[in-house]
C-alpha positions in Angstrom: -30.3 -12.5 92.2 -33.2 -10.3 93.9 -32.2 -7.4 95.8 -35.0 -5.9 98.4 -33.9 -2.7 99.9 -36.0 -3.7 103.5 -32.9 -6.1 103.1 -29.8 -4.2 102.2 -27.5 -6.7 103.1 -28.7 -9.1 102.0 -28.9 -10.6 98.4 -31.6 -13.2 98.1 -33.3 -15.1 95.4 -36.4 -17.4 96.9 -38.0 -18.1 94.1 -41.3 -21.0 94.5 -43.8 -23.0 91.8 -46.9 -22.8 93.4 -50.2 -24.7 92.8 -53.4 -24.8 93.8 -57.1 -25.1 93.8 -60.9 -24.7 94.4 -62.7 -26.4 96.9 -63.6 -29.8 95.1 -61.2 -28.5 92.4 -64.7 -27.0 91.4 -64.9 -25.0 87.3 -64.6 -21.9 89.1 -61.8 -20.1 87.5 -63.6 -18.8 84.0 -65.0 -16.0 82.5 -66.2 -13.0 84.6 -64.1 -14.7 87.8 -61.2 -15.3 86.3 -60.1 -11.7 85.6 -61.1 -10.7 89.0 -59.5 -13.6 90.9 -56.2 -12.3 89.1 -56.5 -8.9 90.2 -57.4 -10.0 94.1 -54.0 -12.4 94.0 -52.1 -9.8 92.4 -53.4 -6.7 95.0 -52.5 -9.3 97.3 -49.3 -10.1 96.6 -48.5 -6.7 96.2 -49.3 -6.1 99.7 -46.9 -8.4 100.8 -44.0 -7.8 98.5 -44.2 -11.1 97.1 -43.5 -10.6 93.3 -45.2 -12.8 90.7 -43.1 -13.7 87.8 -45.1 -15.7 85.8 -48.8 -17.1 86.8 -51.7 -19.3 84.4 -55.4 -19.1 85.9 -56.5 -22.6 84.5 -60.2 -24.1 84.7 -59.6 -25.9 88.1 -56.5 -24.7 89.7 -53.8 -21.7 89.5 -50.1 -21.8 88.7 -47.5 -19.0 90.3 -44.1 -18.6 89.9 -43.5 -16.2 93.1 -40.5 -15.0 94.5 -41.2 -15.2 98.2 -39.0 -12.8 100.0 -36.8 -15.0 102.9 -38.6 -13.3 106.1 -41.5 -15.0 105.5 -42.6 -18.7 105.2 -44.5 -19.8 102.4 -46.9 -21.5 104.2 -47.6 -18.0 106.0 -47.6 -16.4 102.9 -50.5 -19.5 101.8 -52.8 -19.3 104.4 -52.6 -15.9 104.0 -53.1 -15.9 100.5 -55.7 -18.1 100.1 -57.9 -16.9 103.2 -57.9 -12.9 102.3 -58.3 -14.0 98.6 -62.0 -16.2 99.6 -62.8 -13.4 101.7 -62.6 -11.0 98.5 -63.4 -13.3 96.4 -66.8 -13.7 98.1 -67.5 -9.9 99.0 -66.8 -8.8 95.2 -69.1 -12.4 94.1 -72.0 -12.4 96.5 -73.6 -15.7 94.3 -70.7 -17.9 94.9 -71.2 -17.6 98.9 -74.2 -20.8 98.4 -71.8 -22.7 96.4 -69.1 -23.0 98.9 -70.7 -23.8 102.4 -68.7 -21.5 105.5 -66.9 -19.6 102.9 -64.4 -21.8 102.3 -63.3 -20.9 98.5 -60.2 -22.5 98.3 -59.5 -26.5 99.1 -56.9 -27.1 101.3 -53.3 -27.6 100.7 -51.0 -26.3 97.8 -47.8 -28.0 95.6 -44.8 -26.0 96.1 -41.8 -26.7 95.0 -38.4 -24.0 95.3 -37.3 -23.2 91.4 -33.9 -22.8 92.0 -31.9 -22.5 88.5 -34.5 -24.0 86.7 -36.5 -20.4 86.2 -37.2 -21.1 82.3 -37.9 -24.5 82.7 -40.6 -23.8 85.3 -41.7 -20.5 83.4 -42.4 -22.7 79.9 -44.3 -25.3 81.8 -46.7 -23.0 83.0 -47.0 -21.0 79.8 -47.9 -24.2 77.7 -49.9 -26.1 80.5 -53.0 -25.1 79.0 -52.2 -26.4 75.7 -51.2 -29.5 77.2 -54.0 -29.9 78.5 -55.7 -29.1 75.5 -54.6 -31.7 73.8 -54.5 -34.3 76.1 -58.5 -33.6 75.9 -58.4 -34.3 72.5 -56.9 -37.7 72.6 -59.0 -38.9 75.6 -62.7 -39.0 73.2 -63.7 -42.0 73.5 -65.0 -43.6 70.3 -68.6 -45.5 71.7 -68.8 -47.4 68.0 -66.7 -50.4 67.3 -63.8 -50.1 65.4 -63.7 -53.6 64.3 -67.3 -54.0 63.1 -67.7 -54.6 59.4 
């Protein structure tokens, strides 16, 4: 269990798999964003003593394993999240401000779901949901010639 010292009598262990996206679950996670939309989540976090255990920055959306500490409400923890992160986001990538109209980076709404025990189970999902989806790519090319044809 997780032990805060802002909470010393308390012994808590909040642990949440959280999901989320761009604004019309836009491509917008890659290359020269994707390393600095890590750092601005992780500065983030940080600032509120959330702690991320395990995270995946895919194509279209973000996986985080957080552990949230009790005094504060995920969906607090979201909003802010997700509006200081568009803010940065936006500032650091001036270009991106005439993709998404009134600076809205982020679409809204999240998945969450509380871990519980399952830690490892959650942890290797993320770790291979980009092979997954990997290879679910691979076996959704469609073949445009006719198999049966002579």
């Amino acid at each position: 269990m997780a032990n805060r010292s802002d909470m010393s009598h308390t012994k808590w262990m909040c642990k949440y798999h959280i999901v989320f996206s761009p604004k019309y679950r836009r491509k917008a996670i890659y290359n020269q964003y994707k390393e600095s939309i890590r750092d601005i989540l992780k500065q983030l976090c940080n600032y509120k003593g959330v702690e991320i255990l395990e995270g995946h920055l895919m194509l279209d959306h973000i996986h985080m394993l957080v552990s949230i500490p009790p005094k504060m409400s995920v969906s607090s923890f979201m909003g802010y999240l997700k509006g200081k992160s568009a803010l940065m986001i936006f500032d650091k990538h001036a270009n991106l401000k005439y993709k998404y109209e009134n600076r809205h980076f982020w679409a809204e709404g999240y998945y969450v779901s509380t871990v519980g025990l399952n830690e490892a189970t959650i942890r290797k999902y993320i770790q291979e949901q980009e092979s997954h989806d990997i290879a679910l790519d691979k076996l959704s090319v469609k073949e445009y010639e006719n198999p049966f044809k002579g």
